[in-house]
PAMI-480505 format. One record per residue (C-alpha): residue number from 1; residue in three letters; x negated, y, z negated. Coordinates in steps of 0.25 Angstrom, whole numbers, always signed. Each point is the difference from the previous one (the first is absolute). Layout:
<atoms>
{atom NUM, 'ALA', {X, Y, Z}};
...
</atoms>
This chain:
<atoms>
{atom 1, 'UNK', {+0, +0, +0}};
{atom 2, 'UNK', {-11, +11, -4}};
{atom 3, 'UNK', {-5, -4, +16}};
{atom 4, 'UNK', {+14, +5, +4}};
{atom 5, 'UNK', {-2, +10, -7}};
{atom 6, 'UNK', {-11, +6, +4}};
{atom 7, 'UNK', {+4, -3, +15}};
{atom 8, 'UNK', {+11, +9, -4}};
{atom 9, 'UNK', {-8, +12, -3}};
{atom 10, 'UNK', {-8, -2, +12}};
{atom 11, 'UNK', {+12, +0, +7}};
{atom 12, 'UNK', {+4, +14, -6}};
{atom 13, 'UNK', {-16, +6, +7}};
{atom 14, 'UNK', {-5, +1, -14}};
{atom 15, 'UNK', {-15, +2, +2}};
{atom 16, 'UNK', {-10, -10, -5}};
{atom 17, 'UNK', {-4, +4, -12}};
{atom 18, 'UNK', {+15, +4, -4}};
{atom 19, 'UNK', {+4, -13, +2}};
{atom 20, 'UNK', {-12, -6, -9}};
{atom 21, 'UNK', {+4, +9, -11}};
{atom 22, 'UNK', {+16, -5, +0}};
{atom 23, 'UNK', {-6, -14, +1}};
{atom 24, 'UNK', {-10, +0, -14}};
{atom 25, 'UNK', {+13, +9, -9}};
{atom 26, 'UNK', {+9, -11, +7}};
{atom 27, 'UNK', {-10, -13, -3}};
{atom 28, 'UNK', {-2, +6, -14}};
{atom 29, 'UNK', {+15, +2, -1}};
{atom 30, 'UNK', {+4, -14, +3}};
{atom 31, 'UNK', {-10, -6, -9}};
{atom 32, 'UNK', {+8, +6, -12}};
{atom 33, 'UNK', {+14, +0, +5}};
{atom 34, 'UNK', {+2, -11, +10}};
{atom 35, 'UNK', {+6, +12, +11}};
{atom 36, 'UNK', {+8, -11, +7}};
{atom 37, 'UNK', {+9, +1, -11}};
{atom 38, 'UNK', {-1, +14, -2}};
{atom 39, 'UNK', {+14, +7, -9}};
{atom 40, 'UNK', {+3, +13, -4}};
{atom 41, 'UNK', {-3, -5, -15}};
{atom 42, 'UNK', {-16, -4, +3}};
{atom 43, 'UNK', {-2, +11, +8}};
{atom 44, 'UNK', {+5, +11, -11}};
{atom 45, 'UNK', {-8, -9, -12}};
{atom 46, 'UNK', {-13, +0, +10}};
{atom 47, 'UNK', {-1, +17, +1}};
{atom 48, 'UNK', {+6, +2, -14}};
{atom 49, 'UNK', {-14, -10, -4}};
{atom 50, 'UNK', {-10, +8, +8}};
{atom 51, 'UNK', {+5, +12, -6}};
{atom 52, 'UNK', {-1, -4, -14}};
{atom 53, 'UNK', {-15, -5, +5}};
{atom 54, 'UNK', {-2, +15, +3}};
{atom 55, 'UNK', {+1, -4, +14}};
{atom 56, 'UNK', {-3, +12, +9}};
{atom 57, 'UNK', {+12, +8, +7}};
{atom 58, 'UNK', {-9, -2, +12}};
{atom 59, 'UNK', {-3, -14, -1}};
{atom 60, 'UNK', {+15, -3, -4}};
{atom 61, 'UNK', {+4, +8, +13}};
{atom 62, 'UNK', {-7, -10, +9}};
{atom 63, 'UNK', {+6, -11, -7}};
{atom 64, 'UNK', {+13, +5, +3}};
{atom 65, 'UNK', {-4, +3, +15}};
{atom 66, 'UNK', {-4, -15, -1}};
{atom 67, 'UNK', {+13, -4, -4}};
{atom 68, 'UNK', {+8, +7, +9}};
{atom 69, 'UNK', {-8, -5, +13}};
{atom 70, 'UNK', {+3, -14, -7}};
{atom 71, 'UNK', {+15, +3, -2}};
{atom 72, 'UNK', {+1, +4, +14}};
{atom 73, 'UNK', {-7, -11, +4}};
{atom 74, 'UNK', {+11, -10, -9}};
{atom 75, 'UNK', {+12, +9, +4}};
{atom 76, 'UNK', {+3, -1, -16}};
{atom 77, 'UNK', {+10, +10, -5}};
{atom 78, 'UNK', {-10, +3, -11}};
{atom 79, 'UNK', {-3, +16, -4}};
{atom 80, 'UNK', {-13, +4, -4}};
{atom 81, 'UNK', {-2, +12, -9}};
{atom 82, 'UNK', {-2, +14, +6}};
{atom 83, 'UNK', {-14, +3, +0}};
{atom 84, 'UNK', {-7, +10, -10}};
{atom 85, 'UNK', {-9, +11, +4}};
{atom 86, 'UNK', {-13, -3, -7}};
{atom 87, 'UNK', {-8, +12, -5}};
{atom 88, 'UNK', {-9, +7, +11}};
{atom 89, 'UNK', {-15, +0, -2}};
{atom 90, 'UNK', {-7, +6, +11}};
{atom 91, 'UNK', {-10, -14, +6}};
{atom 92, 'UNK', {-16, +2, -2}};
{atom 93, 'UNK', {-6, +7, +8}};
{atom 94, 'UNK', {-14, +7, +3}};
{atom 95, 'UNK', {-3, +13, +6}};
{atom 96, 'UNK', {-8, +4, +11}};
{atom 97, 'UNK', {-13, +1, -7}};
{atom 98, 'UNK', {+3, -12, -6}};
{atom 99, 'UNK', {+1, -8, +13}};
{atom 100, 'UNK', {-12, +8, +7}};
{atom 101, 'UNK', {-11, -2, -12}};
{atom 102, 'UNK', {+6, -14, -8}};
{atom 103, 'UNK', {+5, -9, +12}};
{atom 104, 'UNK', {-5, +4, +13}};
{atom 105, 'UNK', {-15, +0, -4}};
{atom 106, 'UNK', {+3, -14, -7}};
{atom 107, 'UNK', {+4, -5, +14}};
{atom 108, 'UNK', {-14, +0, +4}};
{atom 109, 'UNK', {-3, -10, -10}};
{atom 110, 'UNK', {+9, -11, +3}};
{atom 111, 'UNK', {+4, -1, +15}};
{atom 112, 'UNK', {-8, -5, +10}};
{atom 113, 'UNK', {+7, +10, +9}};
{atom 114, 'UNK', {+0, +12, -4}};
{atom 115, 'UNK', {+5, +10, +10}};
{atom 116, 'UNK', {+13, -10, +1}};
{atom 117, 'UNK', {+4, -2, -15}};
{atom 118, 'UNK', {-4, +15, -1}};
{atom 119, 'UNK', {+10, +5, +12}};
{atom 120, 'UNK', {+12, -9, -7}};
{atom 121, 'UNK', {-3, +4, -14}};
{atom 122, 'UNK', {+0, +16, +6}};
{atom 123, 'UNK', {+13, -2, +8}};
{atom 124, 'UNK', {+6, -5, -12}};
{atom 125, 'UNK', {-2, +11, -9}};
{atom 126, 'UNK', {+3, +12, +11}};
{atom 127, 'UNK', {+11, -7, +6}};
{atom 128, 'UNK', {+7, -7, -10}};
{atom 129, 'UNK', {+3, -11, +7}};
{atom 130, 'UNK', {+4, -14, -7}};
{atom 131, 'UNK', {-11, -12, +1}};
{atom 132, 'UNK', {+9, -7, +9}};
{atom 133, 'UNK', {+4, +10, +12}};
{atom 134, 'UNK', {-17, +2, -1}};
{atom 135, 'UNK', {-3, -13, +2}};
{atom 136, 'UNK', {+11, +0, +11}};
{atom 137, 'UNK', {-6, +13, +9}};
{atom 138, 'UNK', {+0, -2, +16}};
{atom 139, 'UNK', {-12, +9, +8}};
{atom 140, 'UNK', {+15, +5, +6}};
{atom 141, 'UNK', {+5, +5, -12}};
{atom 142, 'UNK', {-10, +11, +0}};
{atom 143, 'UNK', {+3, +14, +5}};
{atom 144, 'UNK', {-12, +8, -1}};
{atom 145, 'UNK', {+5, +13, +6}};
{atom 146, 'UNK', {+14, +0, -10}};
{atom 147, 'UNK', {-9, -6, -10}};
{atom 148, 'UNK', {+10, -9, -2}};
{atom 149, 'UNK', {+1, -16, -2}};
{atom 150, 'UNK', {+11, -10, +1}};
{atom 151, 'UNK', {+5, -9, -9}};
{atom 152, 'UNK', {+10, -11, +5}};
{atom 153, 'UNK', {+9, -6, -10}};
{atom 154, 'UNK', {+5, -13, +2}};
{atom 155, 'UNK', {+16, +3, +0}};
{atom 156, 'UNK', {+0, +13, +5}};
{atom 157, 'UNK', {+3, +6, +13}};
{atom 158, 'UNK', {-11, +11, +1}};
{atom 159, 'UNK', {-15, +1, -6}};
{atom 160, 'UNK', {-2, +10, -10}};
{atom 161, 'UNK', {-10, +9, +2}};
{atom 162, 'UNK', {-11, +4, -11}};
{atom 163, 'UNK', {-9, +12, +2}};
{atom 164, 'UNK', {-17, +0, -3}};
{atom 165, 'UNK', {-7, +10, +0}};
{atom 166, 'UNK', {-12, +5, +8}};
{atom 167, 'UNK', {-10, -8, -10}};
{atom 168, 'UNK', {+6, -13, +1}};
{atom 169, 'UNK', {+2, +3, +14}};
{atom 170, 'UNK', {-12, +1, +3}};
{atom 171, 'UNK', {-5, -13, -7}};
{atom 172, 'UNK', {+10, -7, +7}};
{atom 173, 'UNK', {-5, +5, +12}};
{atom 174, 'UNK', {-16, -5, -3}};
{atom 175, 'UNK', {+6, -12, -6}};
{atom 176, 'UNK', {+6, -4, +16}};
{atom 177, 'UNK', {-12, +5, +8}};
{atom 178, 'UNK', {-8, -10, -10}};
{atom 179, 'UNK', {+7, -11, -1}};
{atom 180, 'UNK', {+8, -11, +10}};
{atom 181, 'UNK', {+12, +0, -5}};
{atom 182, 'UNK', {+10, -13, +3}};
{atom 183, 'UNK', {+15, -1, -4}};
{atom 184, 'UNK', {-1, +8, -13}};
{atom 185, 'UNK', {-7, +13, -3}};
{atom 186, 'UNK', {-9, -4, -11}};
{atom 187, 'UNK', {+2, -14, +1}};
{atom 188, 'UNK', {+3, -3, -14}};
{atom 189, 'UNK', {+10, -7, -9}};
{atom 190, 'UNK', {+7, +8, -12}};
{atom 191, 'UNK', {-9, -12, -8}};
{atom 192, 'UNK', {-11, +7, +5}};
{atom 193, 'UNK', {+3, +13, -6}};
{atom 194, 'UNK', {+5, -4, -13}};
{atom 195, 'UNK', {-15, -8, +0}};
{atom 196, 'UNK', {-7, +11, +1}};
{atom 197, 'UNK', {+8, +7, -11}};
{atom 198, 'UNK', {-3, -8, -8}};
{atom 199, 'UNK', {-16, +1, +3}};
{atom 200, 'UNK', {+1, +14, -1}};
{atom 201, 'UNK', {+8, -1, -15}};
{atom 202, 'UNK', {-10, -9, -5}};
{atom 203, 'UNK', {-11, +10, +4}};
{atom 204, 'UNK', {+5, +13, -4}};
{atom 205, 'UNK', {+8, -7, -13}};
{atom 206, 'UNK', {+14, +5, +4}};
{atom 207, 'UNK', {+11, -9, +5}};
{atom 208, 'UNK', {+3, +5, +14}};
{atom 209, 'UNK', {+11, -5, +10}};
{atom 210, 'UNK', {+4, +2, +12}};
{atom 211, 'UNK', {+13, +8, -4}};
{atom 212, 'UNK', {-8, +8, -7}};
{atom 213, 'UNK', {-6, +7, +12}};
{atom 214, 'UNK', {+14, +4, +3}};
{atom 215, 'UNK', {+5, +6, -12}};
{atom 216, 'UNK', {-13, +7, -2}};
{atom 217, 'UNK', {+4, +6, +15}};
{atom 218, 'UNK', {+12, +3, -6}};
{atom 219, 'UNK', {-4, +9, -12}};
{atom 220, 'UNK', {-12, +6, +7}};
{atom 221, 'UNK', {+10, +5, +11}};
{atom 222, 'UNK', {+10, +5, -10}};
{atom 223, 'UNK', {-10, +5, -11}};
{atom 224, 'UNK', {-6, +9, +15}};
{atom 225, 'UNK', {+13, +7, -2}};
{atom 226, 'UNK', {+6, -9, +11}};
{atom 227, 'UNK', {+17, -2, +0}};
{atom 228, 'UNK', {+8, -12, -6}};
{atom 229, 'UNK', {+7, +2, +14}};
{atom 230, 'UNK', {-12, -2, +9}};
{atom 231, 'UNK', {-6, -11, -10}};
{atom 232, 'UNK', {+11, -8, +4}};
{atom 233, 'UNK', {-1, +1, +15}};
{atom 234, 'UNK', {-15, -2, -2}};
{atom 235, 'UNK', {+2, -13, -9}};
{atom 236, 'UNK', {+11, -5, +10}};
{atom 237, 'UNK', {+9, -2, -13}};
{atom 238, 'UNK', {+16, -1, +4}};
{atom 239, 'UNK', {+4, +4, -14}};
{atom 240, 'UNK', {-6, +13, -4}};
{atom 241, 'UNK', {+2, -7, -16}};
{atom 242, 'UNK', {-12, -9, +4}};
{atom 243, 'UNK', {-8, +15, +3}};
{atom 244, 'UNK', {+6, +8, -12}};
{atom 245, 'UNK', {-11, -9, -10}};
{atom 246, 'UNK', {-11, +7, +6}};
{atom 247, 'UNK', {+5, +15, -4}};
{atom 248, 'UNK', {+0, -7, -16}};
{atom 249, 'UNK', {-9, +9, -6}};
{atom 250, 'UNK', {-11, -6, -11}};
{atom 251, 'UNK', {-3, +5, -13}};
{atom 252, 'UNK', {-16, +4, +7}};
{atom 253, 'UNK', {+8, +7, +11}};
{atom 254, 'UNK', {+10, +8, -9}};
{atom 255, 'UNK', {-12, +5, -9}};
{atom 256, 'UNK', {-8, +4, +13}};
{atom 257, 'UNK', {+12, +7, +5}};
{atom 258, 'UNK', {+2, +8, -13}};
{atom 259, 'UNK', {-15, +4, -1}};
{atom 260, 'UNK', {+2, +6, +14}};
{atom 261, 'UNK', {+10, +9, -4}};
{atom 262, 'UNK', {+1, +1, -14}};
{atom 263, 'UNK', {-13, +7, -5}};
</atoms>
């Protein structure tokens, strides 16, 4: 049945990882509850139980998206509880200086091939991209003229386009002229890129991840004095909820704020 199941969300053009995600909350699920006799009655125990273990209003909330892909799977008349806003945190980040003295020079340490990890680890911070449209990039997708580059979602009619600026346009550039490129841009998988994450945090002794390139465009763009509006477009985010986290302030940036202004 889990088979079934997961055929189901493939069927649904869930990506990849979306789908590997649904399948270890509904494996874990089914160890503890035995989902093909799934009621109303088990289901309500099971949240009010991760709530008295201090469960996360995050982590519960992917259950809860769990369970309702399996509902809909079953066609059970079974309800699951509305979901719960959790309390917005702004994710880690780094600044630009940060990523310029810390990470980049790091990179010279641990890849054989420098100038490659070096041009994906730049476009990744400048242009805010996630781990797996980079490792998807086409030589076609690139507009050098507009600066632009397309990204082509898997159930969408029409490629959304992300802007790069002259820097990483220029990389880009050096990075065609110098090497043959086959199928994909810089022929990696996203487990490559998580890989050298992880040699870069065991070097500078801070975890870093891919996302955290993003988020780190994010604030930087925002903190530059750049608008929620624009950030959103830039990001490619459809709900401009998922954008509004960035324009959170943190107690270091409330005092710097009031030491600029207040004397």
């Amino acid at each position: 049945m889990l088979n079934k199941f997961r055929e189901f969300l493939i069927l649904q053009g869930l990506s990849q990882n979306t789908v590997k995600d649904y399948m270890i909350y509904i494996r874990k699920l089914n160890r503890e509850l035995d989902l093909e006799h799934l009621t109303q009655d088990n289901l309500n125990s099971y949240l009010v139980k991760m709530k008295e273990e201090n469960k996360s209003e995050s982590s519960i909330n992917q259950y809860k998206k769990a369970f309702l892909k399996w509902i809909a799977f079953t066609k059970q008349d079974i309800e699951v509880p509305k979901f719960i806003q959790p309390e917005r945190k702004i994710p880690e980040y780094f600044d630009e200086k940060y990523f310029l003295e810390e990470i980049i020079p790091t990179i010279e340490f641990i890849a054989s091939d420098v100038a490659k990890i070096k041009t994906i680890f730049y476009f990744m911070f400048y242009v805010g991209l996630r781990v797996g449209e980079i490792a998807r990039l086409k030589r076609e997708d690139f507009d050098f003229e507009k600066r632009e580059v397309k990204i082509h979602k898997r159930k969408a009619k029409n490629p959304k386009i992300f802007k790069f600026s002259k820097t990483v346009g220029n990389l880009v550039e050096a990075y065609f002229e110098a090497y043959e490129i086959t199928e994909t841009l810089f022929d990696v998988s996203e487990k490559v890129i998580e890989y050298y994450c992880r040699k870069i945090s065991e070097n500078i002794g801070k975890r870093i991840h891919p996302h955290m390139f993003r988020h780190s465009f994010a604030v930087m763009f925002m903190k530059a004095g750049g608008s929620e509006t624009t950030l959103q477009k830039l990001l490619g985010h459809k709900s401009r909820n998922s954008t509004a986290i960035y324009s959170e302030l943190t107690d270091e940036d409330v005092k710097a704020e009031y030491d600029k202004y207040i004397k």
